[in-house]
CHARMM-style PDB file with segment names, atoms N, HN, CA, C and O in Angstrom:
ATOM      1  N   UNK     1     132.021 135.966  66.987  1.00  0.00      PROA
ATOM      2  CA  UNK     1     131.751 137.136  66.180  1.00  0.00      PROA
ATOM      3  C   UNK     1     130.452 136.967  65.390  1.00  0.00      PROA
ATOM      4  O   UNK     1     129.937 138.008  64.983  1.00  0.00      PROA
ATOM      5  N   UNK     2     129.827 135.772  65.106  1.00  0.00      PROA
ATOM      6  HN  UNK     2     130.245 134.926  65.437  1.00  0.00      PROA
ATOM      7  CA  UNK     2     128.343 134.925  64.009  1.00  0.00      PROA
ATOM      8  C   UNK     2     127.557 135.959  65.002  1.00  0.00      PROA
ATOM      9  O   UNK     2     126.956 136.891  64.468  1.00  0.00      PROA
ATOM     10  N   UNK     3     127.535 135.823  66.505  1.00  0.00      PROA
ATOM     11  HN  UNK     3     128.022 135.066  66.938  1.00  0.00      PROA
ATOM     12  CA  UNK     3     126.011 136.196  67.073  1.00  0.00      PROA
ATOM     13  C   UNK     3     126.390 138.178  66.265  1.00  0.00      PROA
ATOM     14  O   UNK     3     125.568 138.856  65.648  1.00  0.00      PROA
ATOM     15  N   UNK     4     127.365 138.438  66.489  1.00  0.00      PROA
ATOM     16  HN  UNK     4     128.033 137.887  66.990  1.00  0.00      PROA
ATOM     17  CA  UNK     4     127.064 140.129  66.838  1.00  0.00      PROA
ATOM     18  C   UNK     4     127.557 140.461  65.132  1.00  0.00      PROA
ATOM     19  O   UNK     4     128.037 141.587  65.261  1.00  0.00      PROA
ATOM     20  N   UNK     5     127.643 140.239  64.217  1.00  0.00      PROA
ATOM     21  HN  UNK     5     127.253 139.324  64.112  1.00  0.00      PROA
ATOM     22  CA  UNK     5     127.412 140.043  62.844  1.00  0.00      PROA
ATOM     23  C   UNK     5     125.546 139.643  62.766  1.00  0.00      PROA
ATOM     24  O   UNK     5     124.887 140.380  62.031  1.00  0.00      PROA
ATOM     25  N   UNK     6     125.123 139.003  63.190  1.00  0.00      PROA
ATOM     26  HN  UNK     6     125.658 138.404  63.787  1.00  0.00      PROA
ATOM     27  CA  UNK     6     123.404 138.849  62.646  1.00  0.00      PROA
ATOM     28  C   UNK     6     123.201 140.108  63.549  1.00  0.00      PROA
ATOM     29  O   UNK     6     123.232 141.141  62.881  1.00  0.00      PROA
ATOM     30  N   UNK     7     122.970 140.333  65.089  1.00  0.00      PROA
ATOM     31  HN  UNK     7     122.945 139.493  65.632  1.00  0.00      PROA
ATOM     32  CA  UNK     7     123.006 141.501  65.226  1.00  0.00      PROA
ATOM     33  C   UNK     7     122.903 142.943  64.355  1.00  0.00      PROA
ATOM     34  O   UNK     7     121.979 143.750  64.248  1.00  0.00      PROA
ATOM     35  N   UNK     8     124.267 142.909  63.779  1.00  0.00      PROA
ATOM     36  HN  UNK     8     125.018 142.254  63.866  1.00  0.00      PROA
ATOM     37  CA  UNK     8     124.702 143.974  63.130  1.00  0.00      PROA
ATOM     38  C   UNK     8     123.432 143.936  61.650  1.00  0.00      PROA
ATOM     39  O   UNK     8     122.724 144.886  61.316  1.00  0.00      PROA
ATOM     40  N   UNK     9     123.467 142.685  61.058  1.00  0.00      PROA
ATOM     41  HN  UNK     9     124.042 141.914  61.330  1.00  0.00      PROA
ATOM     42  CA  UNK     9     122.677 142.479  60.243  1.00  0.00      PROA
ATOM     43  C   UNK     9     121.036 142.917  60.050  1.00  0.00      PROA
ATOM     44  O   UNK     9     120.279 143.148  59.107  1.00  0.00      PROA
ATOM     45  N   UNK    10     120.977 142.890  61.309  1.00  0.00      PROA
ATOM     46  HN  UNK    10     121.591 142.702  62.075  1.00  0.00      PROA
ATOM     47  CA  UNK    10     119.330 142.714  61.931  1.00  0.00      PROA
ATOM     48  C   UNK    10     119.277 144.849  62.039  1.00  0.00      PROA
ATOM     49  O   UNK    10     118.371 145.618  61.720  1.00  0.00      PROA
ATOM     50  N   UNK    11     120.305 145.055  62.466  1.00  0.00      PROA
ATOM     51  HN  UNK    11     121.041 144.430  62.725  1.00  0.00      PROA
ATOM     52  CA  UNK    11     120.286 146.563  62.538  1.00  0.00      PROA
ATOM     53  C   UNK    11     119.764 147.243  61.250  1.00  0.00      PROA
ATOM     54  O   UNK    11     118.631 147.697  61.090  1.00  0.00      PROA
ATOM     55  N   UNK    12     121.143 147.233  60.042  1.00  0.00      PROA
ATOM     56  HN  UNK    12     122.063 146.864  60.172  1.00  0.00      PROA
ATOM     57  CA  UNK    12     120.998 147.871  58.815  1.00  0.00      PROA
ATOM     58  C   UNK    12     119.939 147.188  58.053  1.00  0.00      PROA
ATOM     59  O   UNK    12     119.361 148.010  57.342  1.00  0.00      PROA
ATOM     60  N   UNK    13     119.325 145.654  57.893  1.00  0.00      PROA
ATOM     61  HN  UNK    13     119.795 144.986  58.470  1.00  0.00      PROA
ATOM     62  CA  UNK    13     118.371 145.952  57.712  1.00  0.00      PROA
ATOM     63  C   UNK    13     117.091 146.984  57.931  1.00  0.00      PROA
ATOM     64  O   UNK    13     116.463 147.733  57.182  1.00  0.00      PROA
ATOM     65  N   UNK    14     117.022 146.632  59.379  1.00  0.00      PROA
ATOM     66  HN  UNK    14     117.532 146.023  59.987  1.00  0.00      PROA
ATOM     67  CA  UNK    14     115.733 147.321  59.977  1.00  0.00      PROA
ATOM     68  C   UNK    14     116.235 148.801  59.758  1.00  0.00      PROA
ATOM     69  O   UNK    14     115.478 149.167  58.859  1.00  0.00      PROA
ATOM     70  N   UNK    15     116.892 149.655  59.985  1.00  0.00      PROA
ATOM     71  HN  UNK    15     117.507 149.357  60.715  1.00  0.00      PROA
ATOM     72  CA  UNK    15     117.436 150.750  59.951  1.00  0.00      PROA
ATOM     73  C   UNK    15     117.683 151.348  58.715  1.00  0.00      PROA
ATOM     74  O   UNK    15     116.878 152.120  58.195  1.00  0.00      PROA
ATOM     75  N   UNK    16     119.082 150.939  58.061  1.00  0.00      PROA
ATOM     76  HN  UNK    16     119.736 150.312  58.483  1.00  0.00      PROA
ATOM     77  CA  UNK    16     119.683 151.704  57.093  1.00  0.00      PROA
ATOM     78  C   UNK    16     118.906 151.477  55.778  1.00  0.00      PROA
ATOM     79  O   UNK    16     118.833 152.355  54.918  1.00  0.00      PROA
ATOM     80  N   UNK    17     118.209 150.014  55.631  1.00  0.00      PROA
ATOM     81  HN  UNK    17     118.267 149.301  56.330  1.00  0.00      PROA
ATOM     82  CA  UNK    17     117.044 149.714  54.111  1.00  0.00      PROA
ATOM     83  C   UNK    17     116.019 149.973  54.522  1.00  0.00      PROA
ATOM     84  O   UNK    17     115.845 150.962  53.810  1.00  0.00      PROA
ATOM     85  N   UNK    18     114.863 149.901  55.288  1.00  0.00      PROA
ATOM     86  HN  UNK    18     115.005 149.098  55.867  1.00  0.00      PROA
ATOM     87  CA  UNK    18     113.761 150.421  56.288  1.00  0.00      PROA
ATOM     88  C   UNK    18     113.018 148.998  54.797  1.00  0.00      PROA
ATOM     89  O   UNK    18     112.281 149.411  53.901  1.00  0.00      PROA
ATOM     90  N   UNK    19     113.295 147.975  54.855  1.00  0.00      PROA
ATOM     91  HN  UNK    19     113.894 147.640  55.582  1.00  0.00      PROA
ATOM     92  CA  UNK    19     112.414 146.978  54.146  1.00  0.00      PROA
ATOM     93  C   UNK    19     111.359 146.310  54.843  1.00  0.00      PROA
ATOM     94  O   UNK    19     110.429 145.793  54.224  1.00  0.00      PROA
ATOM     95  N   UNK    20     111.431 146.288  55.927  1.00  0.00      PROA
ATOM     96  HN  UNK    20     112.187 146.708  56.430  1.00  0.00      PROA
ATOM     97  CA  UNK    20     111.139 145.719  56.769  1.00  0.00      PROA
ATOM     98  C   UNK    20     109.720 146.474  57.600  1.00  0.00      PROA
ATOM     99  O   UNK    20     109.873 147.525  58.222  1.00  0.00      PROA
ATOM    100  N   UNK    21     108.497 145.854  57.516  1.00  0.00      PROA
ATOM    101  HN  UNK    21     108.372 145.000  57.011  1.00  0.00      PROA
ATOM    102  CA  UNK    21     107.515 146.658  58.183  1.00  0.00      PROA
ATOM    103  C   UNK    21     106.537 145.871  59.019  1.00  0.00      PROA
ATOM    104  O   UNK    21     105.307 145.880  59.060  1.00  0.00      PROA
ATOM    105  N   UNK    22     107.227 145.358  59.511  1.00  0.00      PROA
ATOM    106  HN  UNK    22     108.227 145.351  59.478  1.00  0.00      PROA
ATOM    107  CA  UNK    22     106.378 144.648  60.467  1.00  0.00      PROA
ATOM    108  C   UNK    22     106.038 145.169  62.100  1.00  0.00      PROA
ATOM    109  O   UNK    22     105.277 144.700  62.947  1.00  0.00      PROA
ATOM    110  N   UNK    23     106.912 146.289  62.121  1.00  0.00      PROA
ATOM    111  HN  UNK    23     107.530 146.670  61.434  1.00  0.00      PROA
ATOM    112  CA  UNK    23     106.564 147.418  63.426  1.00  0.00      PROA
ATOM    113  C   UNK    23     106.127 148.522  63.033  1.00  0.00      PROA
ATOM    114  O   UNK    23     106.068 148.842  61.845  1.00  0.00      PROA
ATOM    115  N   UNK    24     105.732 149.308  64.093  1.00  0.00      PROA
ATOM    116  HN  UNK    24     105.780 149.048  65.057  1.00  0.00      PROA
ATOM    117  CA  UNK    24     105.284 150.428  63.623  1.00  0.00      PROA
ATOM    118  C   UNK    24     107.002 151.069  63.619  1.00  0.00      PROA
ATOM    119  O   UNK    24     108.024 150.659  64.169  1.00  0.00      PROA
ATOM    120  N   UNK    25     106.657 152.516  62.521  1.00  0.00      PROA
ATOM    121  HN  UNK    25     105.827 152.849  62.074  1.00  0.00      PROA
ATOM    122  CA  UNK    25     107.413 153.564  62.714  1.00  0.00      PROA
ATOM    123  C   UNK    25     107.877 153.922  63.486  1.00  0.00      PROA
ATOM    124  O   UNK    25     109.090 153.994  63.286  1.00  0.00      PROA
ATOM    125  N   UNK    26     107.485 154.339  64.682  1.00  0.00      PROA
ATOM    126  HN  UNK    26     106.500 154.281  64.845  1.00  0.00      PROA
ATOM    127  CA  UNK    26     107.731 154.605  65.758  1.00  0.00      PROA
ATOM    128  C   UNK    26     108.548 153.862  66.525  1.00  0.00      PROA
ATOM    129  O   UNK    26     109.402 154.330  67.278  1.00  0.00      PROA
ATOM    130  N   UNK    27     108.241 152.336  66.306  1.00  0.00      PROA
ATOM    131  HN  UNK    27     107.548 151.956  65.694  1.00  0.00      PROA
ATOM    132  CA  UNK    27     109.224 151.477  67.307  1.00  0.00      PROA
ATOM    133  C   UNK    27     110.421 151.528  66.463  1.00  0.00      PROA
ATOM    134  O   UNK    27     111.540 151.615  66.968  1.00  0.00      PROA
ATOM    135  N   UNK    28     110.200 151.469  64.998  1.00  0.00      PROA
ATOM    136  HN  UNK    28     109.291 151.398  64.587  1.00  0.00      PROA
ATOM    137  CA  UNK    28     111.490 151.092  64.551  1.00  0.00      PROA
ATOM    138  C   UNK    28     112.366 151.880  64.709  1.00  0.00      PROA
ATOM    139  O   UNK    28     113.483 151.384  64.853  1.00  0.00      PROA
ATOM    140  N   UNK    29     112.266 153.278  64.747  1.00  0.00      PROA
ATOM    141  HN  UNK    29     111.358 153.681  64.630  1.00  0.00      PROA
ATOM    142  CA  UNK    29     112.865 154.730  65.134  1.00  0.00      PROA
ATOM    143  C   UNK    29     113.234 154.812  66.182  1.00  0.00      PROA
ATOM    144  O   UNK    29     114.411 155.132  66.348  1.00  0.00      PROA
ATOM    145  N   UNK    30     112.260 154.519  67.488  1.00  0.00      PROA
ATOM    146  HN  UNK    30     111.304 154.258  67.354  1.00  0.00      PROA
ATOM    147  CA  UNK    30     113.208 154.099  68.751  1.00  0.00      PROA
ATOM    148  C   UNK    30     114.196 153.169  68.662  1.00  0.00      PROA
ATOM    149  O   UNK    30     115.302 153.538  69.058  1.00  0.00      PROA
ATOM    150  N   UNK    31     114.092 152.079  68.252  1.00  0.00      PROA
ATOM    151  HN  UNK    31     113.194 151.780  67.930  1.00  0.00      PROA
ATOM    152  CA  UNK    31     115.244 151.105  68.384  1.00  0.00      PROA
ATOM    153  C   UNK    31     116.167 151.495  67.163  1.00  0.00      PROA
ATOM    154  O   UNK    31     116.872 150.505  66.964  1.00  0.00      PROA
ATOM    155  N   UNK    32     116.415 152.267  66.453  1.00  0.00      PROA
ATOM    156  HN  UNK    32     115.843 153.071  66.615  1.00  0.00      PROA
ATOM    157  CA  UNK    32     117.435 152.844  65.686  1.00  0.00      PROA
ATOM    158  C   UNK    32     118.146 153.708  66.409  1.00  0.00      PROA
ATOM    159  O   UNK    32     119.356 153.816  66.609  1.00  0.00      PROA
ATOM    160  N   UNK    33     117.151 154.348  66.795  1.00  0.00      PROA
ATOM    161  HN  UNK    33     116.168 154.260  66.633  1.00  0.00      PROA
ATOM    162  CA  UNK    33     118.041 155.953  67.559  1.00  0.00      PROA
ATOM    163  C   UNK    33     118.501 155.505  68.777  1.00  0.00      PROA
ATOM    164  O   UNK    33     119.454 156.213  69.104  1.00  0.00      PROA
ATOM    165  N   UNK    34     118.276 154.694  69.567  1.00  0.00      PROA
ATOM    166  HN  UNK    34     117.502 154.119  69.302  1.00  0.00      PROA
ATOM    167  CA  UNK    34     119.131 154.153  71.041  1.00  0.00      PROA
ATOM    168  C   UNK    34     119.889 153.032  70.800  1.00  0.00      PROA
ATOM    169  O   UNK    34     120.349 152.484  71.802  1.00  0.00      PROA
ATOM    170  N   UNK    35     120.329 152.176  68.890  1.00  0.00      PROA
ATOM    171  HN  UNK    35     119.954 152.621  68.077  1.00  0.00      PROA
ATOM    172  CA  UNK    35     121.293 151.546  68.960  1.00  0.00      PROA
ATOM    173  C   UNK    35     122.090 152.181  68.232  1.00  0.00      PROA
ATOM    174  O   UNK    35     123.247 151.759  68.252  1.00  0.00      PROA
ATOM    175  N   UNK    36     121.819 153.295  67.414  1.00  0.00      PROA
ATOM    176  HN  UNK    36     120.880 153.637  67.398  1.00  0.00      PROA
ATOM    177  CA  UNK    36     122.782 153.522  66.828  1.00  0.00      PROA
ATOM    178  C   UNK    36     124.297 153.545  67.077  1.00  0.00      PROA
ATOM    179  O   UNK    36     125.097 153.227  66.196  1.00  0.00      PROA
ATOM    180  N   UNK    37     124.550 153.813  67.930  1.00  0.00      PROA
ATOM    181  HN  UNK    37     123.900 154.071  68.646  1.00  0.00      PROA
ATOM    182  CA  UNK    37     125.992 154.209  69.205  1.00  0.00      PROA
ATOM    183  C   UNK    37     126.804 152.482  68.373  1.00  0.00      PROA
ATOM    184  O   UNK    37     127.701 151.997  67.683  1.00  0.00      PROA
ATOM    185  N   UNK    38     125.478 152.232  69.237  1.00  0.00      PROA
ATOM    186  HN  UNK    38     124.750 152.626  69.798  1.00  0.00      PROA
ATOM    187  CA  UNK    38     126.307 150.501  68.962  1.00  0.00      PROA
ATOM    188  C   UNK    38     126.859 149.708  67.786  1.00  0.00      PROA
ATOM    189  O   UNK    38     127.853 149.004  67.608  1.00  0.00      PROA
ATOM    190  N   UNK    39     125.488 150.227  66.821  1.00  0.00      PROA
ATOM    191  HN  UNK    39     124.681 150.799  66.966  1.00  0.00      PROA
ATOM    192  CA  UNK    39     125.970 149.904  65.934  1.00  0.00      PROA
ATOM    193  C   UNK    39     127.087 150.397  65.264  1.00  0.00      PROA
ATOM    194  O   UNK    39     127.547 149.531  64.521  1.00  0.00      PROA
ATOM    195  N   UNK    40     127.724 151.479  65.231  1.00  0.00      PROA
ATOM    196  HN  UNK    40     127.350 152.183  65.836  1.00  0.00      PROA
ATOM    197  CA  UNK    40     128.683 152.549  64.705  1.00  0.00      PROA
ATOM    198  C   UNK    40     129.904 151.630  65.068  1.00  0.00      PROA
ATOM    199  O   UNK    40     130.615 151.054  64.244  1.00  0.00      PROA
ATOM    200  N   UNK    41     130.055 151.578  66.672  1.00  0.00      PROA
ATOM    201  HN  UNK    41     129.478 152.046  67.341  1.00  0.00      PROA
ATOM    202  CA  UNK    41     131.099 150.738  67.239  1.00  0.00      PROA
ATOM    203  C   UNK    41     131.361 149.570  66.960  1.00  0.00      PROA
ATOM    204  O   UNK    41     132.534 149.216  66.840  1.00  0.00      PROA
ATOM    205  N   UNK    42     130.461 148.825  66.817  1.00  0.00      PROA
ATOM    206  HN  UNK    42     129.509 149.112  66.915  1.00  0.00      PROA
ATOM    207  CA  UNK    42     131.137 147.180  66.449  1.00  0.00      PROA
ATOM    208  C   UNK    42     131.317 146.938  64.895  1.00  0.00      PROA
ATOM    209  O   UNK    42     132.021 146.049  64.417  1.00  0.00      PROA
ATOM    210  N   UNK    43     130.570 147.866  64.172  1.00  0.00      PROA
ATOM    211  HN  UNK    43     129.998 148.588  64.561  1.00  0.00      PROA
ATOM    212  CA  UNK    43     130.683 147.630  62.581  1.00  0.00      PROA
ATOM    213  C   UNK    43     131.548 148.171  62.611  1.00  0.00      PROA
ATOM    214  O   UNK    43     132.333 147.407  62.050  1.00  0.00      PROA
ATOM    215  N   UNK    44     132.266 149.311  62.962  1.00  0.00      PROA
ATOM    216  HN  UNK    44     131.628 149.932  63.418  1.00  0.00      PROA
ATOM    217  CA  UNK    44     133.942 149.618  63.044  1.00  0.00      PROA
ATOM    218  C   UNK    44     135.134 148.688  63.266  1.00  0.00      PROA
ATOM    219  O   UNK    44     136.213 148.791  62.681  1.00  0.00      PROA
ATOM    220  N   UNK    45     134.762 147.617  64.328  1.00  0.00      PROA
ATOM    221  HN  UNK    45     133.886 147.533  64.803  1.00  0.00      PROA
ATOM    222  CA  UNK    45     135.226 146.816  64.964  1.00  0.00      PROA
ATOM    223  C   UNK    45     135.507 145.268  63.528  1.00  0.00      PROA
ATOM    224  O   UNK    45     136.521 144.859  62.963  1.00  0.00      PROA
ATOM    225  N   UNK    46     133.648 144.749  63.431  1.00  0.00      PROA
ATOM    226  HN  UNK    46     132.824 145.081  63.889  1.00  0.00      PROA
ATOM    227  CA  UNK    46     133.597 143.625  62.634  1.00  0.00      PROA
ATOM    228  C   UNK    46     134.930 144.128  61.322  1.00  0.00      PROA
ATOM    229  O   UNK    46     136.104 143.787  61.172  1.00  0.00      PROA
ATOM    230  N   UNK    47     133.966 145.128  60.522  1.00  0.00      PROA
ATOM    231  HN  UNK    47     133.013 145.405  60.644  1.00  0.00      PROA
ATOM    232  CA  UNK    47     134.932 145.402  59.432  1.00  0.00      PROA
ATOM    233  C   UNK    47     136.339 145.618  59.735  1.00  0.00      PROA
ATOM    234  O   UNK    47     137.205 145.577  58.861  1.00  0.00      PROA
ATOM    235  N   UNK    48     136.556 145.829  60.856  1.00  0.00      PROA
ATOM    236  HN  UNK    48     135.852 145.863  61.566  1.00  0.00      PROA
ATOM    237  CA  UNK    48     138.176 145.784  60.560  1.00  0.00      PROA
ATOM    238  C   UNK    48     138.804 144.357  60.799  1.00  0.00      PROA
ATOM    239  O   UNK    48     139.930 144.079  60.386  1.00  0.00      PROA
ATOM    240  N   UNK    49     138.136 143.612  61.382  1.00  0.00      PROA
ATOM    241  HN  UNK    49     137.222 143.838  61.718  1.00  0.00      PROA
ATOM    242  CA  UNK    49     138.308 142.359  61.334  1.00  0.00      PROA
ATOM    243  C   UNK    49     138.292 141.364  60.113  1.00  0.00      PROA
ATOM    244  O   UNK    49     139.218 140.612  59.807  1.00  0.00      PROA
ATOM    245  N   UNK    50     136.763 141.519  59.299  1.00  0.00      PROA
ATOM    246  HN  UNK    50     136.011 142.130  59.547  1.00  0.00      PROA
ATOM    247  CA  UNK    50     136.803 141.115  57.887  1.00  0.00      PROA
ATOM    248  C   UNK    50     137.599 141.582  56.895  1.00  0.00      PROA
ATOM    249  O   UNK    50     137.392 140.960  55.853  1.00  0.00      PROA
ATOM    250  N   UNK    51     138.455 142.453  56.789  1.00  0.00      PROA
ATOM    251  HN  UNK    51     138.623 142.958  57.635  1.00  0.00      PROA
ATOM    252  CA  UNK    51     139.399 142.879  55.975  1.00  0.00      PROA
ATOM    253  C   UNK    51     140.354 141.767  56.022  1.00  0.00      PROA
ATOM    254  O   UNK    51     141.109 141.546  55.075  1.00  0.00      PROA
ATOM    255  N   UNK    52     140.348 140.995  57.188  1.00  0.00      PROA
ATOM    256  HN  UNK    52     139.735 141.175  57.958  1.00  0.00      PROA
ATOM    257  CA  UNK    52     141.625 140.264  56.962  1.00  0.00      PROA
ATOM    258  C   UNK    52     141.097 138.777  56.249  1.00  0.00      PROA
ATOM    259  O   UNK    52     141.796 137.912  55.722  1.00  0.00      PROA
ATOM    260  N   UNK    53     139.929 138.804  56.392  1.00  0.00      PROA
ATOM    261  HN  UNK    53     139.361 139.507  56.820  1.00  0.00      PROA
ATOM    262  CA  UNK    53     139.318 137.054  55.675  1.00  0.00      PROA
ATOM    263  C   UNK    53     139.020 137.246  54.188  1.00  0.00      PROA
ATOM    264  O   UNK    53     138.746 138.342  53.699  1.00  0.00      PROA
ATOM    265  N   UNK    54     139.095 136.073  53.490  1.00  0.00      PROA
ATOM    266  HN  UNK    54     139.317 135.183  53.888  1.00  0.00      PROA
ATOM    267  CA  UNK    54     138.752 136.036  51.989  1.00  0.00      PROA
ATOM    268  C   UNK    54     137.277 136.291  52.220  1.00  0.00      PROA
ATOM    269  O   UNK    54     136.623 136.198  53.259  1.00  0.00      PROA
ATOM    270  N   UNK    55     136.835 136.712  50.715  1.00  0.00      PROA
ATOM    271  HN  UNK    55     137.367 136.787  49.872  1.00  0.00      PROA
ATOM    272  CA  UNK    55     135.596 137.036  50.329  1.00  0.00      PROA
ATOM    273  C   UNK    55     134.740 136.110  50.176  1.00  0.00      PROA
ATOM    274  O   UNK    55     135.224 135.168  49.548  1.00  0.00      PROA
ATOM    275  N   UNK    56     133.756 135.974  50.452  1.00  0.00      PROA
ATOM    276  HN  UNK    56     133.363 136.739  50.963  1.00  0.00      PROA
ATOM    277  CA  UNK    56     132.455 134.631  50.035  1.00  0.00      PROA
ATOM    278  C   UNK    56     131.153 135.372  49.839  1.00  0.00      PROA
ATOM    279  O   UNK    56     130.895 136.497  50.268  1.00  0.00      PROA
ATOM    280  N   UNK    57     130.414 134.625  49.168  1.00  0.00      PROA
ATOM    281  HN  UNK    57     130.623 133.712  48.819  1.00  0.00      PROA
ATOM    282  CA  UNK    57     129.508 135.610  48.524  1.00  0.00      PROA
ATOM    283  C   UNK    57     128.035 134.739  49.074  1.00  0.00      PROA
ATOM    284  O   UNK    57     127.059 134.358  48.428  1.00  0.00      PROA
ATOM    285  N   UNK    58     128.317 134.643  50.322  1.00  0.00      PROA
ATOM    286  HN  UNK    58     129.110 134.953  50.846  1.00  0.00      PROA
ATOM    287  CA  UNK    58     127.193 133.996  51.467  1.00  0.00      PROA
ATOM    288  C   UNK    58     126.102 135.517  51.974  1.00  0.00      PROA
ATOM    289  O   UNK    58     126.625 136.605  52.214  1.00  0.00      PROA
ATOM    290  N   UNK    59     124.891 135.335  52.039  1.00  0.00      PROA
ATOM    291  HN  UNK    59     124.466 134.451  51.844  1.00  0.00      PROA
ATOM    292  CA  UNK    59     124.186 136.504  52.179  1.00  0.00      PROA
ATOM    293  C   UNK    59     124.760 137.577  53.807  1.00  0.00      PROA
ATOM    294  O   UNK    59     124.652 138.785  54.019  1.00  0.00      PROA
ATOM    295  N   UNK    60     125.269 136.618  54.544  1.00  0.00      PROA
ATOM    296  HN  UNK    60     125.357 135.637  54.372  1.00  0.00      PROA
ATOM    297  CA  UNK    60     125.836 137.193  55.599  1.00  0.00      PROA
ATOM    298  C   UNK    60     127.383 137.994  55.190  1.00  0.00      PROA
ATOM    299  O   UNK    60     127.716 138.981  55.846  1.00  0.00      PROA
ATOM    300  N   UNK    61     128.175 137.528  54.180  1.00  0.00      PROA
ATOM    301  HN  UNK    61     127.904 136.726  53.647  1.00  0.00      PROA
ATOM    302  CA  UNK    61     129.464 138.431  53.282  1.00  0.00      PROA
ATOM    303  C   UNK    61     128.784 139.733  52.868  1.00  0.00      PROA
ATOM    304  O   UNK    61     129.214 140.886  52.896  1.00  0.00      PROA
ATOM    305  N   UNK    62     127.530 139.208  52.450  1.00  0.00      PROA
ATOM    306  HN  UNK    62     127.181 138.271  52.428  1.00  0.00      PROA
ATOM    307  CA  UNK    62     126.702 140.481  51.474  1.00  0.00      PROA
ATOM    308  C   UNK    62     126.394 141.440  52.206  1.00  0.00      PROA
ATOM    309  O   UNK    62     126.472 142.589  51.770  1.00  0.00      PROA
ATOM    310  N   UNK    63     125.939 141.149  53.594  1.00  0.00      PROA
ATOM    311  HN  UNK    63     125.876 140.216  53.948  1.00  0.00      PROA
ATOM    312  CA  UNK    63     125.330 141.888  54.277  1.00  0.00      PROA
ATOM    313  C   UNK    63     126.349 143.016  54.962  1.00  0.00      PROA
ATOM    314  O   UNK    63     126.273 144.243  55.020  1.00  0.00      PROA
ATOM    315  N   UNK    64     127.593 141.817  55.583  1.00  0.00      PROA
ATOM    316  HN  UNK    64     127.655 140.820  55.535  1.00  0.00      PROA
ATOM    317  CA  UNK    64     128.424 142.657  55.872  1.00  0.00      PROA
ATOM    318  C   UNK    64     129.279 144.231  54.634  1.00  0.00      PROA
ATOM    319  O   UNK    64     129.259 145.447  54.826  1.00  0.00      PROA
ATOM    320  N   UNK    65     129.831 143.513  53.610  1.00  0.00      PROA
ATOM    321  HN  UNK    65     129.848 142.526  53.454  1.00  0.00      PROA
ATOM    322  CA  UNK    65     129.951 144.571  52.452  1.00  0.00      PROA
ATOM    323  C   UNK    65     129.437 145.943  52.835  1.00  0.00      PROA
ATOM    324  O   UNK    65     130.166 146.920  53.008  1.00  0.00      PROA
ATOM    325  N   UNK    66     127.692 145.929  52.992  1.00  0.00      PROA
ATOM    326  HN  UNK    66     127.100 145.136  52.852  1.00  0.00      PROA
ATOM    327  CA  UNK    66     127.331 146.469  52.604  1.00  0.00      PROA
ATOM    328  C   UNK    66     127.247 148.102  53.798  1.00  0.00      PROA
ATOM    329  O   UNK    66     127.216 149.333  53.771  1.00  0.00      PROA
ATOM    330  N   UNK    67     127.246 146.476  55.049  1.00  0.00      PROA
ATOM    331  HN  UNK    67     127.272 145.477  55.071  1.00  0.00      PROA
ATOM    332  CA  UNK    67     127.442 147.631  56.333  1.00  0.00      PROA
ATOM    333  C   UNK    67     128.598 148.119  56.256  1.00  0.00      PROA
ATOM    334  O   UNK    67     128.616 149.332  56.461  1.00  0.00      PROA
ATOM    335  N   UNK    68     129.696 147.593  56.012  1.00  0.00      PROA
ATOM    336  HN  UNK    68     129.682 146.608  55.844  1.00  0.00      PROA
ATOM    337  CA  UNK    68     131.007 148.010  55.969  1.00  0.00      PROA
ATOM    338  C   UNK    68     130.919 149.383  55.200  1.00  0.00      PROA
ATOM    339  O   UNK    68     131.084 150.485  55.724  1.00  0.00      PROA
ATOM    340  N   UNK    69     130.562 149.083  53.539  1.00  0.00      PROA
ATOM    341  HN  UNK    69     130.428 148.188  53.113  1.00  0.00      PROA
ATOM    342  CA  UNK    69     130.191 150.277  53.125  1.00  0.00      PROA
ATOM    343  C   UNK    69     129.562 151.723  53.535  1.00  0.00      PROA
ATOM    344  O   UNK    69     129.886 152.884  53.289  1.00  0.00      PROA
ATOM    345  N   UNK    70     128.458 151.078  54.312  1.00  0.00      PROA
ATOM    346  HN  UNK    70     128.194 150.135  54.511  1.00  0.00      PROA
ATOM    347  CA  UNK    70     127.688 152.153  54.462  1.00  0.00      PROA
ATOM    348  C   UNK    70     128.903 153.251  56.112  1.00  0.00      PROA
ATOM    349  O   UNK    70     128.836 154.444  56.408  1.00  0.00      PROA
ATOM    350  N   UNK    71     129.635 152.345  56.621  1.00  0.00      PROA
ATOM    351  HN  UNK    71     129.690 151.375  56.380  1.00  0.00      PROA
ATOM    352  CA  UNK    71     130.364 153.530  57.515  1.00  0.00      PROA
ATOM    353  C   UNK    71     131.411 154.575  57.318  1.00  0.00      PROA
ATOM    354  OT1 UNK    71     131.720 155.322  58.246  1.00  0.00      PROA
TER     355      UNK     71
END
């Protein structure tokens, strides 16, 4: 579940905070709009999985939270 959690991570960064500018606009917008699908599905998936583990306050807990939140 580690690889497709950084995955997921690597998404809402680049995507849902747009902090990140090391591509153009354009690419980052393509690769948002043709993963979105995916991402929807497995952060449905992860978070229902992390509901069942204790909390840790590791930047990868944080990250998740936040995706969790944001669905």
């Amino acid at each position: 579940m580690n690889p497709c959690v950084m995955e997921l991570c690597k998404f809402f960064q680049q995507c849902l905070c747009m902090r990140q500018r090391r591509y153009s606009r354009e690419e980052i917008m393509r690769y948002c709009i043709e993963n979105y699908s995916w991402f929807l599905k497995n952060a449905a998936y992860v978070c229902e999985k992390v509901k069942r583990m204790s909390y840790s306050s590791t930047l990868k807990q944080k990250c998740l939270t936040s995706i969790c939140k944001s669905i």
